[in-house]
C-alpha positions as CSV (number, residue, x, y, z in Angstrom):
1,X,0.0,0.0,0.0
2,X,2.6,2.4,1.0
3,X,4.7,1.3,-2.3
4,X,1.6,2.2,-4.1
5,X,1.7,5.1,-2.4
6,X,4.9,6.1,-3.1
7,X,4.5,5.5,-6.7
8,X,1.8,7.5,-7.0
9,X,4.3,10.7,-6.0
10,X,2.4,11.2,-2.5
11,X,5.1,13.9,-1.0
12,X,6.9,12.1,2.1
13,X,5.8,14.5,4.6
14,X,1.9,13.5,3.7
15,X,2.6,10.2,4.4
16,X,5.0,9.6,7.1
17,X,2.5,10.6,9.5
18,X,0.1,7.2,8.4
19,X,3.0,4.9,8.3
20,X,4.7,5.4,11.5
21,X,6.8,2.5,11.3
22,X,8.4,2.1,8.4
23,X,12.2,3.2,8.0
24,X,13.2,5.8,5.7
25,X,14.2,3.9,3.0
26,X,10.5,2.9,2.9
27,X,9.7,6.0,1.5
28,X,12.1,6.3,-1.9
29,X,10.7,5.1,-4.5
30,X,14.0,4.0,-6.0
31,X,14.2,1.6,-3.2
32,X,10.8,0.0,-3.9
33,X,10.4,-3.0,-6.2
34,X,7.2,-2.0,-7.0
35,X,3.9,-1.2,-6.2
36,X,2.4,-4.4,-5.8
37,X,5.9,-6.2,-4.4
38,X,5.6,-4.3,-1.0
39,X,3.2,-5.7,2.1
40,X,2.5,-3.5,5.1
41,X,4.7,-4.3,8.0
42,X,2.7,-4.9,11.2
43,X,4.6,-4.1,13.9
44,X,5.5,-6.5,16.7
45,X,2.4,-6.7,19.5
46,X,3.1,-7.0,23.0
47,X,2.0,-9.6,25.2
48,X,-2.3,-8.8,25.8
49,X,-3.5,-9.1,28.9
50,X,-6.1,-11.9,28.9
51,X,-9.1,-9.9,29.3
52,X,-8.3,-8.1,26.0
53,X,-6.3,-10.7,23.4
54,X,-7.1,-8.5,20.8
55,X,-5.7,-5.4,21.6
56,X,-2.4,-3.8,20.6
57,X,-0.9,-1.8,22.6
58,X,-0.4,2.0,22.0
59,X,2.0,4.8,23.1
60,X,-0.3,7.7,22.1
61,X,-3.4,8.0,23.7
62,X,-6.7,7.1,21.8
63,X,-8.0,10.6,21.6
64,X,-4.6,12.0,20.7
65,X,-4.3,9.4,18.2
66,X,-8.7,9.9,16.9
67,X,-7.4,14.0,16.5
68,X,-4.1,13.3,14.3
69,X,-5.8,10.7,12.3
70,X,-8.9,13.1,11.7
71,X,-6.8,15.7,10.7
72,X,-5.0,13.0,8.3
73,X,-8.3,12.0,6.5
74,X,-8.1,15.8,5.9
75,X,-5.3,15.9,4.3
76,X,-6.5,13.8,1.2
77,X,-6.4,10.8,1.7
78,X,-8.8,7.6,3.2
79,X,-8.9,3.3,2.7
80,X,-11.2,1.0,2.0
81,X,-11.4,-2.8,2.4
82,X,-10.3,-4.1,-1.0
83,X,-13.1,-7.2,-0.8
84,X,-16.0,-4.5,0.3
85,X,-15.0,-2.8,-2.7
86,X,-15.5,-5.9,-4.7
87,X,-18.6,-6.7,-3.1
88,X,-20.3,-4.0,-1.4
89,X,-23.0,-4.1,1.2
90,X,-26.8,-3.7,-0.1
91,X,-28.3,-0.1,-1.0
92,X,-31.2,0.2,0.5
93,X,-32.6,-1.5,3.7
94,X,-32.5,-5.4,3.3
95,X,-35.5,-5.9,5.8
96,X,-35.5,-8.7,8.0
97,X,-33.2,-10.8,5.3
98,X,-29.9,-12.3,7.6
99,X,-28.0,-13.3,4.8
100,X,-26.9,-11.2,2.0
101,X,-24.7,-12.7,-0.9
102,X,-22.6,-11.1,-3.8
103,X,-20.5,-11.9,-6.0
104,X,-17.8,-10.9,-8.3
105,X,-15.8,-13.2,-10.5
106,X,-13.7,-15.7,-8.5
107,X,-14.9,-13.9,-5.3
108,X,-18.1,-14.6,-3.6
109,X,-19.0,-12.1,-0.3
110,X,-21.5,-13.3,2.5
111,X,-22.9,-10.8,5.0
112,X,-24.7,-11.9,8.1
113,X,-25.5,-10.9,11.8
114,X,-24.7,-12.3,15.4
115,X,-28.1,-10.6,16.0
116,X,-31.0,-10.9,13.7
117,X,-33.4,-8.3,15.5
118,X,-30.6,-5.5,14.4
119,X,-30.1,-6.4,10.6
120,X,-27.7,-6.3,8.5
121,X,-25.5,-2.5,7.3
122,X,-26.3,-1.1,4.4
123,X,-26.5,2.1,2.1
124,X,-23.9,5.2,2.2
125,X,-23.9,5.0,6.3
126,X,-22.4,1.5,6.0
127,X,-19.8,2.5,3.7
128,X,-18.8,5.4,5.4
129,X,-18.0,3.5,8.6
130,X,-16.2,1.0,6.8
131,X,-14.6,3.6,5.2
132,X,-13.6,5.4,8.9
133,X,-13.0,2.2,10.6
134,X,-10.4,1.0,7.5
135,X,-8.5,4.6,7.6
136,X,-8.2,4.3,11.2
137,X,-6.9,1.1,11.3
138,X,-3.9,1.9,8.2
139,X,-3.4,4.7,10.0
140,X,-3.0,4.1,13.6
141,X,-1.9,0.1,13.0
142,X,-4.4,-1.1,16.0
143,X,-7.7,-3.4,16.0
144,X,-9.1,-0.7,18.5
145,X,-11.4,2.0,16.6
146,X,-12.2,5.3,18.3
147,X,-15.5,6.6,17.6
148,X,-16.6,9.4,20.2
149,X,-15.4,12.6,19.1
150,X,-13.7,11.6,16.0
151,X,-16.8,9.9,14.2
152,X,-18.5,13.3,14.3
153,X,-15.7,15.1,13.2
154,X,-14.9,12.4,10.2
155,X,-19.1,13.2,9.1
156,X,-18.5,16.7,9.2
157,X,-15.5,16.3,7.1
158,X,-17.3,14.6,4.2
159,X,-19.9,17.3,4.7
160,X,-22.6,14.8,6.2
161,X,-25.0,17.0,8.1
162,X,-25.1,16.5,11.4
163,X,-28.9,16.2,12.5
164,X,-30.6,15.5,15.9
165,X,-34.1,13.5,16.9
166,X,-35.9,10.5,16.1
167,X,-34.9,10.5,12.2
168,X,-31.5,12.3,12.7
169,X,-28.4,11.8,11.2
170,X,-27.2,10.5,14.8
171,X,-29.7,8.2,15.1
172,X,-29.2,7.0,12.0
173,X,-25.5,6.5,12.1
174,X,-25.6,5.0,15.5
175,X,-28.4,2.1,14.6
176,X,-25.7,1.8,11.3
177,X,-22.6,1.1,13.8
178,X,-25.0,-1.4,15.6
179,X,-25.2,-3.2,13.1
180,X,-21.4,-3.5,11.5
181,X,-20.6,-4.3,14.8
182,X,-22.7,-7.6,14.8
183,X,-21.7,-7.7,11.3
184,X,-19.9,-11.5,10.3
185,X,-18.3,-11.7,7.2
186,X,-17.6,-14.6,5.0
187,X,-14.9,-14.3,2.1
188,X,-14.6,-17.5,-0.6
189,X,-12.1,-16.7,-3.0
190,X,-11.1,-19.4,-6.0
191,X,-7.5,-19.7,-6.3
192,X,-5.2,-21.0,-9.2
193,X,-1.3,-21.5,-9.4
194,X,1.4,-21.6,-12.1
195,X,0.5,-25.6,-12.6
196,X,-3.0,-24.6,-13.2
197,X,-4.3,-26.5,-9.7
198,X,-7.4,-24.6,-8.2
199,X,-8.6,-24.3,-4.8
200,X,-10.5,-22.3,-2.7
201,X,-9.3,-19.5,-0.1
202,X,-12.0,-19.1,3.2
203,X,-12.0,-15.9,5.3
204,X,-14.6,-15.7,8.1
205,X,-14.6,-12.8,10.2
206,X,-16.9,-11.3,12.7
207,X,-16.3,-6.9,11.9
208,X,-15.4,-6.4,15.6
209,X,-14.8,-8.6,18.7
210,X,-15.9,-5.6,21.4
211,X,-17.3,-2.7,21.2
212,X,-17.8,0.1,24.1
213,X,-20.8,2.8,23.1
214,X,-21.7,5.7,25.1
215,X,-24.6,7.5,24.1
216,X,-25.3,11.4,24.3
217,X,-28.0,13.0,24.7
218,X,-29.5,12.0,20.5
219,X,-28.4,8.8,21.2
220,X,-25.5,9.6,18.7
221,X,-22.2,7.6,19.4
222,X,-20.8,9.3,22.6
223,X,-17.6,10.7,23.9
224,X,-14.7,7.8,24.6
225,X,-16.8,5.3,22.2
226,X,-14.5,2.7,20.4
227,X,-14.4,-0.8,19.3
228,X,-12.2,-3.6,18.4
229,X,-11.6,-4.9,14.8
230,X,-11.5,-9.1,14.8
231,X,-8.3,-10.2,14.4
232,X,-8.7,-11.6,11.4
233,X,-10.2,-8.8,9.3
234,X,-7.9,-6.4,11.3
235,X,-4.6,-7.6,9.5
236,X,-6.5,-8.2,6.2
237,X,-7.1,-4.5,6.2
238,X,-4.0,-3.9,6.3
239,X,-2.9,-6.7,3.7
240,X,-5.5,-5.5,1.8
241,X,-6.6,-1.8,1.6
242,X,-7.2,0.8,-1.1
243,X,-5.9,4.4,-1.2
244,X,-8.9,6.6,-2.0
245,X,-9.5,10.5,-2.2
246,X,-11.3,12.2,1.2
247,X,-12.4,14.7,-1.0
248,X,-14.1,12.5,-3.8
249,X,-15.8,10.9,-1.5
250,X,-17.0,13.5,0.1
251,X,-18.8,14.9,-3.3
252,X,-20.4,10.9,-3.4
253,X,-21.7,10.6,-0.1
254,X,-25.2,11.0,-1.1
255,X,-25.6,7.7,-3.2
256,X,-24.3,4.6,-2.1
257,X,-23.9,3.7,-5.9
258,X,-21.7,6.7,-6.7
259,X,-19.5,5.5,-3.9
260,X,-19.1,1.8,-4.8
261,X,-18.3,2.9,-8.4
262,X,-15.4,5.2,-7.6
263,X,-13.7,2.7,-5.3
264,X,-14.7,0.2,-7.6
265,X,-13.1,2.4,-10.6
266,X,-9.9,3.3,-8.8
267,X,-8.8,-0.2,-7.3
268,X,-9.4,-1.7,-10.8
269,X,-7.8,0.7,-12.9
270,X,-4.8,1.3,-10.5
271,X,-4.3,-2.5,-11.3
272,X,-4.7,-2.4,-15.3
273,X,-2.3,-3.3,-17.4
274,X,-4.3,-3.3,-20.5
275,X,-8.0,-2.8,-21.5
276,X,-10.8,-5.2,-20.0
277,X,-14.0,-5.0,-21.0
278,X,-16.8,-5.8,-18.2
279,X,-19.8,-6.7,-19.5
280,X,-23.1,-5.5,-18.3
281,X,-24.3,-8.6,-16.9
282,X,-21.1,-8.6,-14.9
283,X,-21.8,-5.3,-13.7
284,X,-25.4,-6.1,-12.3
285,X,-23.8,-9.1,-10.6
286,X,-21.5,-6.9,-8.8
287,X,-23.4,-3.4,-8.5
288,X,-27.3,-4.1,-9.2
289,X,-28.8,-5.0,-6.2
290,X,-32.2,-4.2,-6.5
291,X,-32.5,-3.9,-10.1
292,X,-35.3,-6.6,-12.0
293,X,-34.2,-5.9,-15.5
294,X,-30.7,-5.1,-17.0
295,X,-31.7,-2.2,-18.7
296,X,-32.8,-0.3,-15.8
297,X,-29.6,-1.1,-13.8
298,X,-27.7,-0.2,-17.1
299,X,-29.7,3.8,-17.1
300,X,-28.6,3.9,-13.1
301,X,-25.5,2.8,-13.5
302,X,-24.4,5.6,-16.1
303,X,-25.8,7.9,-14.4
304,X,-23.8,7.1,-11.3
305,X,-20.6,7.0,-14.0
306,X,-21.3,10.2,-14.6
307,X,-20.9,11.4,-11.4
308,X,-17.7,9.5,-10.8
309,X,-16.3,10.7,-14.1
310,X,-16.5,14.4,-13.1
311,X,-14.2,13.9,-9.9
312,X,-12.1,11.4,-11.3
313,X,-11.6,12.8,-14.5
314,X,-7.9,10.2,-15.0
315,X,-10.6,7.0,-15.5
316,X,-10.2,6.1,-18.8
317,X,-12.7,4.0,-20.5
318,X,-15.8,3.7,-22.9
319,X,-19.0,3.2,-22.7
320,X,-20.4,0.2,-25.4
321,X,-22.9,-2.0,-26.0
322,X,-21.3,-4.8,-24.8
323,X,-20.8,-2.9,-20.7
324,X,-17.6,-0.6,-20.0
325,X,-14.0,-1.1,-21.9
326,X,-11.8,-0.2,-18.7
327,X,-8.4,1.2,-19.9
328,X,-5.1,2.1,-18.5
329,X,-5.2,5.4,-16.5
330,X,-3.1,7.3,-14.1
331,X,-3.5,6.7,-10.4
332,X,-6.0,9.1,-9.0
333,X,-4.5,9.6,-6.1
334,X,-1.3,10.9,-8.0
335,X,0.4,14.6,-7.4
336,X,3.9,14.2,-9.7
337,X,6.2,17.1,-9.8
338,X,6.0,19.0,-13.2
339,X,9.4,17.6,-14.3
340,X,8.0,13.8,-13.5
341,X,4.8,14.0,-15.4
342,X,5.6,12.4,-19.6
């Protein structure tokens, strides 16, 4: 991530402050094999005390560490969780459903709850927390998520106005965390090697293994709030995490459609190496949730392009009969010096 990073001609001084433990040498790009050859370090836990196994310990206290990372999201720059980008939560309220399935190619995402009364996350609230929880985690390299203070400051960031009462924003948000905190996730991804063997790759996680919630006064998520990633989808966050811009997805906070396309658009095209057509039907798989007929997911979905287009204007690709012909772009994320740029 932090090779990709690099490569992208993020300045140093923007980035040292997320990766706290890497060396030096980390950050030249001549010393990097590549963007794709580089795996997050996690540094070295110390022993847990048995009451919390899960924990990692930190120097810097929670809310000192909430402030610096709020002010990083700032800055430019947030993550997302490279199989929610994939396969994204549902759009609109799933009802009393359990269970919620997607797939995309050779990886198949299943969504379900420790607690069916609360149902399962969904819409632009769900993506948002993910969003928050993922950033935190790259940034601070600890399973434990602060939420008072911070949460309100990350929604005010992306411009999210901050209602109060029964149908709030607070409300709202809160009943969200409720339920990505019973959240389980299961990940089944098909695997092939060089020989041409296949096999399959399980991941089952529940999203956090503790939570502690304080209330105000709205019943919006209180001061000294946090919870605890499992361990399991706390390192593959940071195995597998996508650089996207604050600010981009703070003009596509109002659809949840508009936000799964741009993450969708910038983890795939950073990864291009030559132009992919993805068929429509392959795009309703993955994006159309709620759609009964191709043709209407196809007018939503371009619509939704669109919108994407305008604040990534690097994405290139064209629209056909056929679905979208992807091609190579430049990174979104990238700032290059004049003197770099060809």
């Amino acid at each position: 991530m932090l090779a990709q990073l690099v490569a992208d001609g993020i300045p140093t001084s923007e980035l040292e402050p997320h990766f706290p433990g890497f060396p030096a040498s980390a950050f030249e790009k001549a010393t990097l094999p590549g963007p794709r050859a580089v795996t997050p370090r996690v540094p070295e836990r110390a022993s847990p005390p048995s009451a919390t196994a899960n924990r990692v310990s930190v120097a810097t206290s929670v809310t000192k560490v909430a402030q610096e990372s709020s002010a990083a999201a700032a800055e430019g720059i947030s993550f997302q969780y490279v199989p929610l980008i994939q396969c994204s939560f549902p759009h609109a309220d799933p009802g009393e459903i359990t269970t919620f399935t997607r797939k995309n190619g050779w990886l198949e995402l299943t969504l379900g709850t420790t607690r069916p009364e609360s149902g399962l996350p969904y819409g632009v609230p769900a993506r948002l927390l993910t969003i928050y929880c993922a950033s935190e985690a790259v940034r601070t390299r600890s399973p434990e998520i602060y939420l008072g203070k911070s949460v309100h400051e990350f929604l005010r960031l992306l411009e999210v106005p901050i209602t109060r009462g029964e149908r709030g924003s607070l409300r709202v948000y809160a009943n969200q965390l409720l339920r990505l905190i019973r959240c389980t996730l299961s990940i089944d991804e098909n695997l092939r090697d060089s020989s041409g063997r296949t096999g399959l790759h399980i991941r089952q996680a529940l999203f956090a293994d503790e939570a502690r919630l304080w209330w105000d006064e709205d019943q919006g998520v209180g001061q000294g709030s946090s919870l605890i990633l499992s361990s399991v989808l706390f390192h593959s966050i940071l195995e597998r995490s996508a650089p996207l811009s604050t600010k981009a997805i703070r003009q596509l906070r109002k659809s949840p459609m508009d936000l799964d396309v741009y993450a969708w658009l910038v983890h795939r095209l950073f990864h291009l190496g030559k132009p992919s057509n993805v068929s429509w039907q392959q795009l309703s798989e993955q994006f159309g949730h709620a759609y009964a007929e191709l043709r209407q997911f196809r007018r939503f979905f371009l619509d939704s392009l669109e919108r994407v287009r305008a604040v990534y204007p690097e994405a290139k690709l064209t629209v056909n009969e056929t679905g979208v012909l992807l091609l190579p772009s430049r990174p979104h994320l990238a700032r290059r010096p004049a003197a770099a740029v060809r």
